[in-house]
CHARMM internal coordinates of N, CA and C (Angstrom, degrees):
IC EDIT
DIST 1 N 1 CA 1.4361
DIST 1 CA 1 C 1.5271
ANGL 1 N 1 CA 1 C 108.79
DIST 1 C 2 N 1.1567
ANGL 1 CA 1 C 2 N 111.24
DIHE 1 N 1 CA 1 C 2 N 131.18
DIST 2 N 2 CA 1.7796
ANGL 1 C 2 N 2 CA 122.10
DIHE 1 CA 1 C 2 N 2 CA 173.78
DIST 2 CA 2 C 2.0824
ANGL 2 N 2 CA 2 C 99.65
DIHE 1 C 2 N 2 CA 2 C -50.49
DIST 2 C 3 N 1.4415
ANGL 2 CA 2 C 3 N 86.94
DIHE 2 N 2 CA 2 C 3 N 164.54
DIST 3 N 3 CA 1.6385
ANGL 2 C 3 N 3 CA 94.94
DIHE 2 CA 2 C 3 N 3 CA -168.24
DIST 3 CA 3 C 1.4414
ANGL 3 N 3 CA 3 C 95.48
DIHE 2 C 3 N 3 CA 3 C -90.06
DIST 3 C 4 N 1.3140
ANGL 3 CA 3 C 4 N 115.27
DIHE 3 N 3 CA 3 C 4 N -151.45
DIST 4 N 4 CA 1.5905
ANGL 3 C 4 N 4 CA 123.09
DIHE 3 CA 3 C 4 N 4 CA 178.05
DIST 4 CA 4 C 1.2893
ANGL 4 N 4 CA 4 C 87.74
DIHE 3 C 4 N 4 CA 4 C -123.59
DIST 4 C 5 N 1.6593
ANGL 4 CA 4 C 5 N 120.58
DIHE 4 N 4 CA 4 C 5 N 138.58
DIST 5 N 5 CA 1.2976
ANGL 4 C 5 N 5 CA 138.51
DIHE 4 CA 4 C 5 N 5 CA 160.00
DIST 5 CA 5 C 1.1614
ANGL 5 N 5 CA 5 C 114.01
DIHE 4 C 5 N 5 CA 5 C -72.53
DIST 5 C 6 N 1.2664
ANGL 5 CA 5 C 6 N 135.72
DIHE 5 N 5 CA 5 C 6 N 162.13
DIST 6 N 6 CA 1.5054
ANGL 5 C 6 N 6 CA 115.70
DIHE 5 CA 5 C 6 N 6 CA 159.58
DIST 6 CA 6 C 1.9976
ANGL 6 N 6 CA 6 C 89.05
DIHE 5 C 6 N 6 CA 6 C -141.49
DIST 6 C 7 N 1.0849
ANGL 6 CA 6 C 7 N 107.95
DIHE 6 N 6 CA 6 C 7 N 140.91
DIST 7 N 7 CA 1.5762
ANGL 6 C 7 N 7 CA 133.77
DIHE 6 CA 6 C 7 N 7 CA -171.08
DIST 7 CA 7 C 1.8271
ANGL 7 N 7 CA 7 C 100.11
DIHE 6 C 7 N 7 CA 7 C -95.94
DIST 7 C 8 N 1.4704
ANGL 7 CA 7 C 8 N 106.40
DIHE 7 N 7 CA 7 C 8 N 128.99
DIST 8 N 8 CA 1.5785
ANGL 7 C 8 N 8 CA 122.39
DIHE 7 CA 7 C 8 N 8 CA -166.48
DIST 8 CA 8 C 1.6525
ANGL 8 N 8 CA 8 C 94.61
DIHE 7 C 8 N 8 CA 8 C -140.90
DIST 8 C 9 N 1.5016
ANGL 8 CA 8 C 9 N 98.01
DIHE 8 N 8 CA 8 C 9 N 122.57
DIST 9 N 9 CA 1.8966
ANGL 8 C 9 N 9 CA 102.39
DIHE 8 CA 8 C 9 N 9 CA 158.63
DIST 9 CA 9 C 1.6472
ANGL 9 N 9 CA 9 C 98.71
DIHE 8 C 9 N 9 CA 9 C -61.90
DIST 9 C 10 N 1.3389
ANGL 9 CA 9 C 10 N 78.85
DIHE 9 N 9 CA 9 C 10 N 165.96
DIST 10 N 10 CA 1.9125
ANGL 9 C 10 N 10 CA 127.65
DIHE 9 CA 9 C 10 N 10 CA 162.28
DIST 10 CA 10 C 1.5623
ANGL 10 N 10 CA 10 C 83.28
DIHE 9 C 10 N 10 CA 10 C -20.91
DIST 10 C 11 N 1.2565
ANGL 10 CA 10 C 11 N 121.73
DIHE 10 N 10 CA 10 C 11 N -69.10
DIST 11 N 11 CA 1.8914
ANGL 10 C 11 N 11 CA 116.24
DIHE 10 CA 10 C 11 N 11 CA -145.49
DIST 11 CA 11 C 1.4639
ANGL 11 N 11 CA 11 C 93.74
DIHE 10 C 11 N 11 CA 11 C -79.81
DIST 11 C 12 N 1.2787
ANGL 11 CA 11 C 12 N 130.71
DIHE 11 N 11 CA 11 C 12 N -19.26
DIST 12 N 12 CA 1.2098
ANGL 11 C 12 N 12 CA 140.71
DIHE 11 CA 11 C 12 N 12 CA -164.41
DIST 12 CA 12 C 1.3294
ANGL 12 N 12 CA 12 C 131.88
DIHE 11 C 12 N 12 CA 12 C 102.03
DIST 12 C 13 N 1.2535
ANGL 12 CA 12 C 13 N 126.12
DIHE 12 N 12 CA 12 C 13 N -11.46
DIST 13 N 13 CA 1.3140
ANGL 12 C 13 N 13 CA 153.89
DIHE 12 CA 12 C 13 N 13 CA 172.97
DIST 13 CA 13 C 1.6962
ANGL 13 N 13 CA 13 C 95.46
DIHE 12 C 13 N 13 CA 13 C -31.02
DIST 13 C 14 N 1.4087
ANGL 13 CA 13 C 14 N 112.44
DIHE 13 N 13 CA 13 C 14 N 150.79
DIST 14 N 14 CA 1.8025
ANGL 13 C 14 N 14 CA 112.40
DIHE 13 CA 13 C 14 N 14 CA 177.81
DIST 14 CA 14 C 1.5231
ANGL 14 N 14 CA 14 C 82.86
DIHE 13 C 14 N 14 CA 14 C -109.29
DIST 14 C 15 N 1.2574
ANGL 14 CA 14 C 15 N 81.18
DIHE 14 N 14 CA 14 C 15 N 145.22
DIST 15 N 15 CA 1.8268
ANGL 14 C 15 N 15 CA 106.87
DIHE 14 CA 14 C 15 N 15 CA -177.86
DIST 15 CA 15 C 1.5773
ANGL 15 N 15 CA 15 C 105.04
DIHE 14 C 15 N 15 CA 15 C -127.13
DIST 15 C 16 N 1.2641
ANGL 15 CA 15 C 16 N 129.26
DIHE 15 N 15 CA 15 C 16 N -31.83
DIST 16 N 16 CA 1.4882
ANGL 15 C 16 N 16 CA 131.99
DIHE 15 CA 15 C 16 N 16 CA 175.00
DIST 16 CA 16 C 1.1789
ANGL 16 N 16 CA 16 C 109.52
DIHE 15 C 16 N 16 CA 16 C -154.40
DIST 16 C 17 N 1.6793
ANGL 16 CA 16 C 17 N 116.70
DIHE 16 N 16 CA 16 C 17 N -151.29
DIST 17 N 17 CA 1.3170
ANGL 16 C 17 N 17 CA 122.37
DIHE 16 CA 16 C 17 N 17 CA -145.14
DIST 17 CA 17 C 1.7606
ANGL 17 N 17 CA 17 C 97.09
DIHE 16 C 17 N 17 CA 17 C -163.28
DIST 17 C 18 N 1.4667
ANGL 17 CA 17 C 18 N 151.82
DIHE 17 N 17 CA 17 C 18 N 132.02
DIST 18 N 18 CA 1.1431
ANGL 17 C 18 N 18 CA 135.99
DIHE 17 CA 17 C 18 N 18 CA -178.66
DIST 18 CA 18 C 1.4785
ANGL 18 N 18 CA 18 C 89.19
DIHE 17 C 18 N 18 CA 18 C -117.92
DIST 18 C 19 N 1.5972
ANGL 18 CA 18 C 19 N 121.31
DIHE 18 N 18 CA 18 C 19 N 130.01
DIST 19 N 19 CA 0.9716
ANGL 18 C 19 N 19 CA 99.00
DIHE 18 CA 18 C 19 N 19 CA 142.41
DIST 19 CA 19 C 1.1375
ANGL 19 N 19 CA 19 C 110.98
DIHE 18 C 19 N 19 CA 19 C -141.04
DIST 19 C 20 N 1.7085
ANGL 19 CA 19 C 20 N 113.74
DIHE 19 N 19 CA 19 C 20 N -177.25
DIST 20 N 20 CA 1.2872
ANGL 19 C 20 N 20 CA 118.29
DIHE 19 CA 19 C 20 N 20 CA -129.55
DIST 20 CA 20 C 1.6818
ANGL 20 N 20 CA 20 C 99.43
DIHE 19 C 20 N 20 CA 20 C -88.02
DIST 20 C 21 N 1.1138
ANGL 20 CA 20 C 21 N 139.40
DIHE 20 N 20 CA 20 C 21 N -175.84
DIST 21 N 21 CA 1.2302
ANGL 20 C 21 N 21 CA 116.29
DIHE 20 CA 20 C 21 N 21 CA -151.42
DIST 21 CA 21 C 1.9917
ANGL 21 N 21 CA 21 C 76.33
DIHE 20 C 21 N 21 CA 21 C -109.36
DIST 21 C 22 N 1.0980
ANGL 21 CA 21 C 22 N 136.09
DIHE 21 N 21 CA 21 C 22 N -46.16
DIST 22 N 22 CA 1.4507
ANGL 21 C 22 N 22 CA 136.44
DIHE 21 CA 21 C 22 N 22 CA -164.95
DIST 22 CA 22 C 1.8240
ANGL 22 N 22 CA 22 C 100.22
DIHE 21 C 22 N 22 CA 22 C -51.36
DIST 22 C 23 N 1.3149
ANGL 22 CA 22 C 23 N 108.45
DIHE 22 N 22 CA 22 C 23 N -20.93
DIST 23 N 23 CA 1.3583
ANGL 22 C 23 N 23 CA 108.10
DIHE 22 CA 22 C 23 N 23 CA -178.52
DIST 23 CA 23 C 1.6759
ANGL 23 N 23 CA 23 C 119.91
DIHE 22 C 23 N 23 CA 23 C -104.36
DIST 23 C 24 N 1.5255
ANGL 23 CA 23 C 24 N 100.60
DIHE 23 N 23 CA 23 C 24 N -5.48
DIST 24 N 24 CA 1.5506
ANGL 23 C 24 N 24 CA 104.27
DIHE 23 CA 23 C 24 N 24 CA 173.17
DIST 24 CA 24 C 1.5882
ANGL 24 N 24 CA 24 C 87.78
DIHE 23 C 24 N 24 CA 24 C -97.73
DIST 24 C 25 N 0.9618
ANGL 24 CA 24 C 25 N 146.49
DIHE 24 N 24 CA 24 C 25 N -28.77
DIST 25 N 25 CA 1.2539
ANGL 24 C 25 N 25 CA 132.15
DIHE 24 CA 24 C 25 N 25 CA 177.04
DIST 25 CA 25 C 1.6966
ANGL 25 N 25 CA 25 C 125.17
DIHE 24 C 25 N 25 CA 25 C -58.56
DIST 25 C 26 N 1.4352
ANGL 25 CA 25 C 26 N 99.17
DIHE 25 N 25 CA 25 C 26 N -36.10
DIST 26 N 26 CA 1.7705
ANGL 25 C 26 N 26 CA 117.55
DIHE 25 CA 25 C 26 N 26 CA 173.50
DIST 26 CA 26 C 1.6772
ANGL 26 N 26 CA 26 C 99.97
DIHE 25 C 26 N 26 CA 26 C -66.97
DIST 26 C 27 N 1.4999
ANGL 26 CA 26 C 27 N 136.66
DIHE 26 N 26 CA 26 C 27 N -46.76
DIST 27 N 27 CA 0.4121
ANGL 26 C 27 N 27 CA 113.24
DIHE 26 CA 26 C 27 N 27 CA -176.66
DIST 27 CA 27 C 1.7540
ANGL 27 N 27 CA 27 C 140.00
DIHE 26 C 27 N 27 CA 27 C -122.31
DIST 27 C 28 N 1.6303
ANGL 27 CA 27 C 28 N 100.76
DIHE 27 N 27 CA 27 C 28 N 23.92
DIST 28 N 28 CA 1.2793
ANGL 27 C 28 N 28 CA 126.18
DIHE 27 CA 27 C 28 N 28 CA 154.44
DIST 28 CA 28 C 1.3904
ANGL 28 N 28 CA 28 C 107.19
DIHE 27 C 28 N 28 CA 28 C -125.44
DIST 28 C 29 N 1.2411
ANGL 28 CA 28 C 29 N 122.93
DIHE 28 N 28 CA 28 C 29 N 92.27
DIST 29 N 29 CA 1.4418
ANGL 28 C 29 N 29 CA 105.58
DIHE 28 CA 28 C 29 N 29 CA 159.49
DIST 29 CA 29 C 1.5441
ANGL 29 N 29 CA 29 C 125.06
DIHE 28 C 29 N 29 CA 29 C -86.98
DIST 29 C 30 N 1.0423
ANGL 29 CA 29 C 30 N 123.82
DIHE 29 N 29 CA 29 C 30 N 20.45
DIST 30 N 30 CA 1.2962
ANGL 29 C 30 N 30 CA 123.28
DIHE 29 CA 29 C 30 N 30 CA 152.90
DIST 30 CA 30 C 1.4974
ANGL 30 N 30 CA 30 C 105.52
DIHE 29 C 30 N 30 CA 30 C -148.73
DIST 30 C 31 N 1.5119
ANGL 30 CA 30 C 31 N 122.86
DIHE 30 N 30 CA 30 C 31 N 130.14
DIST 31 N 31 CA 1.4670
ANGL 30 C 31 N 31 CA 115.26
DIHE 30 CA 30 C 31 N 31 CA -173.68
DIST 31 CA 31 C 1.2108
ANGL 31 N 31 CA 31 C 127.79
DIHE 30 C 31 N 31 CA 31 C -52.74
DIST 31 C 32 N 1.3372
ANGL 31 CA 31 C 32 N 134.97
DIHE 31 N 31 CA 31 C 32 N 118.11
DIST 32 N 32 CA 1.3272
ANGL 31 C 32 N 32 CA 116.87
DIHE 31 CA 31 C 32 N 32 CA 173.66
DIST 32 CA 32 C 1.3041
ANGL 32 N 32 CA 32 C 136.20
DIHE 31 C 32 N 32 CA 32 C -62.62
DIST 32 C 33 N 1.4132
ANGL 32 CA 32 C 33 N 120.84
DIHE 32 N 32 CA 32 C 33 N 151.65
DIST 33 N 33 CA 1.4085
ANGL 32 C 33 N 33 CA 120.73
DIHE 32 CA 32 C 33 N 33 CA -156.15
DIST 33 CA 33 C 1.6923
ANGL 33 N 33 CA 33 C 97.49
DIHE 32 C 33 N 33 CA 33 C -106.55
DIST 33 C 34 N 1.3346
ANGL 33 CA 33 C 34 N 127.39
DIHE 33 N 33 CA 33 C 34 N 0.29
DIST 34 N 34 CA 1.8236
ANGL 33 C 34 N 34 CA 113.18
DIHE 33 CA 33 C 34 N 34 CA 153.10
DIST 34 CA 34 C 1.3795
ANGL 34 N 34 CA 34 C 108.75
DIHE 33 C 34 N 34 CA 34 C -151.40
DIST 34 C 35 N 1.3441
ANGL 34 CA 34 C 35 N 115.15
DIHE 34 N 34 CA 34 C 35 N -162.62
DIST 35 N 35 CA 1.7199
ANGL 34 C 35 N 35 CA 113.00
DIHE 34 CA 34 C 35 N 35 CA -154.01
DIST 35 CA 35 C 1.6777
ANGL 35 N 35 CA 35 C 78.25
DIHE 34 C 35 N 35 CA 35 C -96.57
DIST 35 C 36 N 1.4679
ANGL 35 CA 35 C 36 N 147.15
DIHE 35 N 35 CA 35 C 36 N -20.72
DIST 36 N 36 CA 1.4238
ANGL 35 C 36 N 36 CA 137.45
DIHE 35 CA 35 C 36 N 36 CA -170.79
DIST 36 CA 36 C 1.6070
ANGL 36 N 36 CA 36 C 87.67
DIHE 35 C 36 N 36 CA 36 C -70.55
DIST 36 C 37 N 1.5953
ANGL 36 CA 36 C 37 N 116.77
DIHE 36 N 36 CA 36 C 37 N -72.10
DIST 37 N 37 CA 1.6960
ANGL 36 C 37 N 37 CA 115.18
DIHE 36 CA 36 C 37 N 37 CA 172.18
DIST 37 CA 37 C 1.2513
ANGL 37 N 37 CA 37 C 104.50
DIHE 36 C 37 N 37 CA 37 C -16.24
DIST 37 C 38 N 1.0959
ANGL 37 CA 37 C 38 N 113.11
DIHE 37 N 37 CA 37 C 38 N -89.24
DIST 38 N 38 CA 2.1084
ANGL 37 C 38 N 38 CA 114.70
DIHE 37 CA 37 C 38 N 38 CA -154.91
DIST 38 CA 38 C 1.8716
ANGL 38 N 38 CA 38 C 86.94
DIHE 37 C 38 N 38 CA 38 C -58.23
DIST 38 C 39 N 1.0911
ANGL 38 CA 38 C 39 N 137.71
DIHE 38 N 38 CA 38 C 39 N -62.68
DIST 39 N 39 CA 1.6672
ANGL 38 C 39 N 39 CA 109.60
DIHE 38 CA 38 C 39 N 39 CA 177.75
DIST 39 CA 39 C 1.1318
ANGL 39 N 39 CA 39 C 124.74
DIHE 38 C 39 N 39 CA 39 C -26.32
DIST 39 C 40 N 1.5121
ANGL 39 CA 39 C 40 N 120.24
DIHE 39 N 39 CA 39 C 40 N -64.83
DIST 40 N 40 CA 1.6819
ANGL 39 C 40 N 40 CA 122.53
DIHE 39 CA 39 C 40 N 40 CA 179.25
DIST 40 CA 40 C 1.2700
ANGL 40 N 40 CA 40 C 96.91
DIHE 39 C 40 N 40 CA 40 C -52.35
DIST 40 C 41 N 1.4291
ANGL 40 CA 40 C 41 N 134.55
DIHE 40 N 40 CA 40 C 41 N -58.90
DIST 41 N 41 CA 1.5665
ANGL 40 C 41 N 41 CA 121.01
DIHE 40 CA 40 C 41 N 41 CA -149.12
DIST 41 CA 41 C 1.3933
ANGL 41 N 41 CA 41 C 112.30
DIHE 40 C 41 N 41 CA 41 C -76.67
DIST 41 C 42 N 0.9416
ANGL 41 CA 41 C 42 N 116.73
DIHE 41 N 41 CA 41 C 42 N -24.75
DIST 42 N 42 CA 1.7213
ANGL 41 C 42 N 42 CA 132.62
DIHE 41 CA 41 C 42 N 42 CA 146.55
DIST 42 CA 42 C 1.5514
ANGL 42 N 42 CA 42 C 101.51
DIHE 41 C 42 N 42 CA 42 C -43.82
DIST 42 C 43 N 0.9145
ANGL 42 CA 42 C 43 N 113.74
DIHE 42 N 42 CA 42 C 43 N -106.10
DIST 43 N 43 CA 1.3771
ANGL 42 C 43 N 43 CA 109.63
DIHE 42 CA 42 C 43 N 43 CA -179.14
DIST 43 CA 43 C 1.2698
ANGL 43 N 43 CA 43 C 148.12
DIHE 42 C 43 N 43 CA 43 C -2.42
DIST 43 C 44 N 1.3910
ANGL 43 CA 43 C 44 N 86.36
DIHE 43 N 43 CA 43 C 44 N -64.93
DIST 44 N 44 CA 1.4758
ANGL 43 C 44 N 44 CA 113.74
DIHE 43 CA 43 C 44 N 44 CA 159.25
DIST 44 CA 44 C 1.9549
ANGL 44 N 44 CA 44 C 122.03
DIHE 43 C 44 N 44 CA 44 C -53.04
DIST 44 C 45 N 1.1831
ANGL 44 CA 44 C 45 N 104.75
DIHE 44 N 44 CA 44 C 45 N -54.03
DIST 45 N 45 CA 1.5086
ANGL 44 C 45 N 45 CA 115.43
DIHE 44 CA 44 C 45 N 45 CA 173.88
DIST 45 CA 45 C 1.6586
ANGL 45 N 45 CA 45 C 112.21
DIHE 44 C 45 N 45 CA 45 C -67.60
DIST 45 C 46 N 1.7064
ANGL 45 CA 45 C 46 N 121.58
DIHE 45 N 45 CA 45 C 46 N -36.80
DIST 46 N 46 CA 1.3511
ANGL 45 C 46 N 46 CA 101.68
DIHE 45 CA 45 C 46 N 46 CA 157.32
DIST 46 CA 46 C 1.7055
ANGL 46 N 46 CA 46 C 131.93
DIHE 45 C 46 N 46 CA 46 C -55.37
DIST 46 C 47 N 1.4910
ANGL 46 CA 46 C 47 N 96.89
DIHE 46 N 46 CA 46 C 47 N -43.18
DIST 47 N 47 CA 1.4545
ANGL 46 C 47 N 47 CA 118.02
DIHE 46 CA 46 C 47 N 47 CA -167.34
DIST 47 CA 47 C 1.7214
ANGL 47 N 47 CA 47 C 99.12
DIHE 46 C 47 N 47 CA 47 C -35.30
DIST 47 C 48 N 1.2812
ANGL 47 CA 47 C 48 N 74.39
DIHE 47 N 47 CA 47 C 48 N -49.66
DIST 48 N 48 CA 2.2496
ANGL 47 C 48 N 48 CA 102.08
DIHE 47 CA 47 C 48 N 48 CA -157.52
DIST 48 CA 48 C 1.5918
ANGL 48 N 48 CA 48 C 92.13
DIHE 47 C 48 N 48 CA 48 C -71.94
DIST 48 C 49 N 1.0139
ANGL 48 CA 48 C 49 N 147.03
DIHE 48 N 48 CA 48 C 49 N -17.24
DIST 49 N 49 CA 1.2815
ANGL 48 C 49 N 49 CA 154.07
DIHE 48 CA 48 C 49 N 49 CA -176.25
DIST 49 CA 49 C 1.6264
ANGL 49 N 49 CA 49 C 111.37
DIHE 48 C 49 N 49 CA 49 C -73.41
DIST 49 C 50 N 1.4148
ANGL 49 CA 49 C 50 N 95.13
DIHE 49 N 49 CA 49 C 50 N -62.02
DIST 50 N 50 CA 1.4421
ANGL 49 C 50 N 50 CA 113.57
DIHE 49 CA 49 C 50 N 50 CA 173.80
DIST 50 CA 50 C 1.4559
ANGL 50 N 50 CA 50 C 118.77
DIHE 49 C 50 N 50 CA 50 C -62.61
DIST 50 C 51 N 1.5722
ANGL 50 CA 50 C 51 N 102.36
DIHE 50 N 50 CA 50 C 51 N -40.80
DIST 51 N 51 CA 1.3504
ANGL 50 C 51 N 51 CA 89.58
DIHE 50 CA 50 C 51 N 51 CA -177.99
DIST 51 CA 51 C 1.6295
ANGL 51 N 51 CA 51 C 124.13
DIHE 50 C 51 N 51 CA 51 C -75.58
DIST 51 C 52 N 1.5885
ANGL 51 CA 51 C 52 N 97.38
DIHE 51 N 51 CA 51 C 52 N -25.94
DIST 52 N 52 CA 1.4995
ANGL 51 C 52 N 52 CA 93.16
DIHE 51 CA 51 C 52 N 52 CA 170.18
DIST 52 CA 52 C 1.6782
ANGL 52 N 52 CA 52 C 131.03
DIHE 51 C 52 N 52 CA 52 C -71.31
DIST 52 C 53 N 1.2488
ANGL 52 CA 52 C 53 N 108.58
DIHE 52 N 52 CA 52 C 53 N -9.54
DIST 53 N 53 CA 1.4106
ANGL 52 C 53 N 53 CA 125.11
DIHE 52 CA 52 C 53 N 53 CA 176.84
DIST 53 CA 53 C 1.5914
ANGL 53 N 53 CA 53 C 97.78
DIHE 52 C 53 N 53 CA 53 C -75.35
DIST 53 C 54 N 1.4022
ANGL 53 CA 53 C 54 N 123.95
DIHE 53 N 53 CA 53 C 54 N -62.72
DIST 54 N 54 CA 1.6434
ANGL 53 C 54 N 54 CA 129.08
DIHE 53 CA 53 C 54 N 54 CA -175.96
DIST 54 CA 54 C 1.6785
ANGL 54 N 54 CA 54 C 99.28
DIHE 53 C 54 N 54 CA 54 C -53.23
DIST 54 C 55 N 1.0360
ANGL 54 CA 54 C 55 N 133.23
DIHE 54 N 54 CA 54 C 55 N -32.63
DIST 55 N 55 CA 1.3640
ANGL 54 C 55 N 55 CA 132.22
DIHE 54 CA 54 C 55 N 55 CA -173.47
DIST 55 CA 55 C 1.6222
ANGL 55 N 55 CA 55 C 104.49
DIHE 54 C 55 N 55 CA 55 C -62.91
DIST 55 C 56 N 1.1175
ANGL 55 CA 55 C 56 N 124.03
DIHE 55 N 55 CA 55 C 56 N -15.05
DIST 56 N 56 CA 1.7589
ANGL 55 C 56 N 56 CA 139.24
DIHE 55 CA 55 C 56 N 56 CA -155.07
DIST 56 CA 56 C 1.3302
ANGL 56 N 56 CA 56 C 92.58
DIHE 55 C 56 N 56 CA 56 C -98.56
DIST 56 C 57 N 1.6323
ANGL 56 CA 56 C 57 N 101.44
DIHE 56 N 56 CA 56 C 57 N -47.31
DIST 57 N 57 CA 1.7981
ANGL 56 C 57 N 57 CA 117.34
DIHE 56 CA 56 C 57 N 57 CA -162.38
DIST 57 CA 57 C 1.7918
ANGL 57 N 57 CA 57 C 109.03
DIHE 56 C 57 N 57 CA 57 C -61.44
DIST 57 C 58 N 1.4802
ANGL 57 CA 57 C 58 N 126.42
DIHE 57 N 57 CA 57 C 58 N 128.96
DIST 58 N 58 CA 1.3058
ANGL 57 C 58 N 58 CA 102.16
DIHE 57 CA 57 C 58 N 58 CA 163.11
DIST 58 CA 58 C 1.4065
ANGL 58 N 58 CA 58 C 129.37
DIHE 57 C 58 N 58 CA 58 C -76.42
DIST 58 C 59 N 1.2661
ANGL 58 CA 58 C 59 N 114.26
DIHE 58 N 58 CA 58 C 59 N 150.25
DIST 59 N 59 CA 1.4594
ANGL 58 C 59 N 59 CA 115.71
DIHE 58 CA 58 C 59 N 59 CA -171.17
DIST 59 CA 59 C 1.2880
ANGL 59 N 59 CA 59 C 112.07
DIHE 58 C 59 N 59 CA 59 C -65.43
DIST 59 C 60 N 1.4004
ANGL 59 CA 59 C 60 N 141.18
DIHE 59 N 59 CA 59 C 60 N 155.77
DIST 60 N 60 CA 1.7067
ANGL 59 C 60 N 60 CA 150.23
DIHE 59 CA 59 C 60 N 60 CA -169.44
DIST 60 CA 60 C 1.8025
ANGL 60 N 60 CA 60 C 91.55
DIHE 59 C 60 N 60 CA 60 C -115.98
DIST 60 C 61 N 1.1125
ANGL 60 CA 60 C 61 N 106.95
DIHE 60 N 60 CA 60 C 61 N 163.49
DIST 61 N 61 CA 1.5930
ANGL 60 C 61 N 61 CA 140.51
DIHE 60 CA 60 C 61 N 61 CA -178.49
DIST 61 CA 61 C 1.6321
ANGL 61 N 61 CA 61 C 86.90
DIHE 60 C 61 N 61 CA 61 C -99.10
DIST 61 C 62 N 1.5013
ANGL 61 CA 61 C 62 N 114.75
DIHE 61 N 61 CA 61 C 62 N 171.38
DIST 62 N 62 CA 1.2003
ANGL 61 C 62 N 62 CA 122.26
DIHE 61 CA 61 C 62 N 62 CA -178.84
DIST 62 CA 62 C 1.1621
ANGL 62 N 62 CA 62 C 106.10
DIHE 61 C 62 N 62 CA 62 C -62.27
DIST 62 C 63 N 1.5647
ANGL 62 CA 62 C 63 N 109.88
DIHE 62 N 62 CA 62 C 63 N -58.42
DIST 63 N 63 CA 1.3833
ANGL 62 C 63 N 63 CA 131.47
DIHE 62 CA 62 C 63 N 63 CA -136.25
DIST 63 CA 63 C 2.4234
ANGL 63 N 63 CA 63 C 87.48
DIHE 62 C 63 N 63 CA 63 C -88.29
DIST 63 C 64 N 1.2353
ANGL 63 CA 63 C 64 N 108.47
DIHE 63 N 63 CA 63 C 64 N -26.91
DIST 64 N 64 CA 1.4680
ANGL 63 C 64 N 64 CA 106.57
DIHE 63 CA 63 C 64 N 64 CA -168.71
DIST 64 CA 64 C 1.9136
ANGL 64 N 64 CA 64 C 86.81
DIHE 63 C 64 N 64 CA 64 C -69.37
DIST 64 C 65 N 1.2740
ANGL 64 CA 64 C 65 N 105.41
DIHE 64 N 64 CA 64 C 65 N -62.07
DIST 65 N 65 CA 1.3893
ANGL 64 C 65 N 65 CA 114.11
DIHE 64 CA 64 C 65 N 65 CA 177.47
DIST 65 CA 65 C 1.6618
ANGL 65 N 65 CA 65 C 124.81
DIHE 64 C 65 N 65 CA 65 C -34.54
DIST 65 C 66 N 1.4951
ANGL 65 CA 65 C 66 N 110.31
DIHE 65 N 65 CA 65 C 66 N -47.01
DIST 66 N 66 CA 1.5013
ANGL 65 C 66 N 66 CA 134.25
DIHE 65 CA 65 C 66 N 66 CA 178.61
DIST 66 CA 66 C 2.0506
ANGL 66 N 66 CA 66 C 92.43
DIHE 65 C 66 N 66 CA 66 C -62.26
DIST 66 C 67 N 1.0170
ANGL 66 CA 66 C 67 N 109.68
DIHE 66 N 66 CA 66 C 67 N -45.06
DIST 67 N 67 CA 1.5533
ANGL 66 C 67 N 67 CA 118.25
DIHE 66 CA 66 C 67 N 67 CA -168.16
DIST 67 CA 67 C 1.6097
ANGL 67 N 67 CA 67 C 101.75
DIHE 66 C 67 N 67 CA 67 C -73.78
DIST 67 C 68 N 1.2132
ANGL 67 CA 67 C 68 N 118.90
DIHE 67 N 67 CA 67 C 68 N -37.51
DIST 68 N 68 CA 1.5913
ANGL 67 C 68 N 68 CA 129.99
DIHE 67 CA 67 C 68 N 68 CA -169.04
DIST 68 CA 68 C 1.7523
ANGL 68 N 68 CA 68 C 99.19
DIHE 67 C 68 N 68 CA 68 C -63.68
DIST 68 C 69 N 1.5338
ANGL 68 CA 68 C 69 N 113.23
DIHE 68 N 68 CA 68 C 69 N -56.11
DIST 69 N 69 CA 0.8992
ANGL 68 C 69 N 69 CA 123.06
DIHE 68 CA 68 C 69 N 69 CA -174.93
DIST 69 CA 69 C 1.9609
ANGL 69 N 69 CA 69 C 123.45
DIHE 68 C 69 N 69 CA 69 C -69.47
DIST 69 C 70 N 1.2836
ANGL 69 CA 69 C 70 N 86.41
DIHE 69 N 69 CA 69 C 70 N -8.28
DIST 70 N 70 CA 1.4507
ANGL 69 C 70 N 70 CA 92.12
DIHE 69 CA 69 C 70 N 70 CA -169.94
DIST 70 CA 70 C 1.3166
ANGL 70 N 70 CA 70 C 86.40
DIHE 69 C 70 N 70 CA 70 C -76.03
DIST 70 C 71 N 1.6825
ANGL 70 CA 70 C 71 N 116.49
DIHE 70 N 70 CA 70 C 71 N -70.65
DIST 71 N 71 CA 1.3054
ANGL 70 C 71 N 71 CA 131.30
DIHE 70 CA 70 C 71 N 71 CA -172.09
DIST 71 CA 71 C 1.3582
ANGL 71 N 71 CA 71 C 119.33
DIHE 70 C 71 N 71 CA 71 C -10.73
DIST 71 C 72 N 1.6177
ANGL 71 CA 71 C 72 N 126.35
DIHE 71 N 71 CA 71 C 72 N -40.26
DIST 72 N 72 CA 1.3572
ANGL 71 C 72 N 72 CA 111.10
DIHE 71 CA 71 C 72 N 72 CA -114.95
DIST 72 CA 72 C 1.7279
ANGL 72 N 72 CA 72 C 73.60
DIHE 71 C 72 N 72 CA 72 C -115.09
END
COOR INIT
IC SEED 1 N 1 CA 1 C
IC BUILD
């Protein structure tokens, strides 16, 4: 899949974001009809992103978890 562009004036400043259309499709499949719409569906498509990545992750015990966090 193509990356995301992101669009910069003259000074360099980011002004937008291109993305590729195979990836606005994953994650609007039907256009939304206001800027609250494209929030949720945003949302929604990270959410689902993440969660399928943690599904990969093995799960920790309290106490392995309690230790993970100490560590860091």
């Amino acid at each position: 899949m193509k990356q995301l562009e992101f669009l910069a004036d003259q000074k360099g400043k980011l002004k937008g974001v291109f993305v590729p259309i195979e990836l606005w499709k994953k994650v609007f499949p039907q256009l939304p009809a206001s800027e609250a719409e494209f929030k949720e569906a945003l949302e929604n498509y990270v959410l689902n992103k993440a969660m399928d990545e943690a599904r990969k992750t093995p799960l920790l015990s309290k106490e392995e978890a309690m230790k993970f966090l100490e560590d860091k």
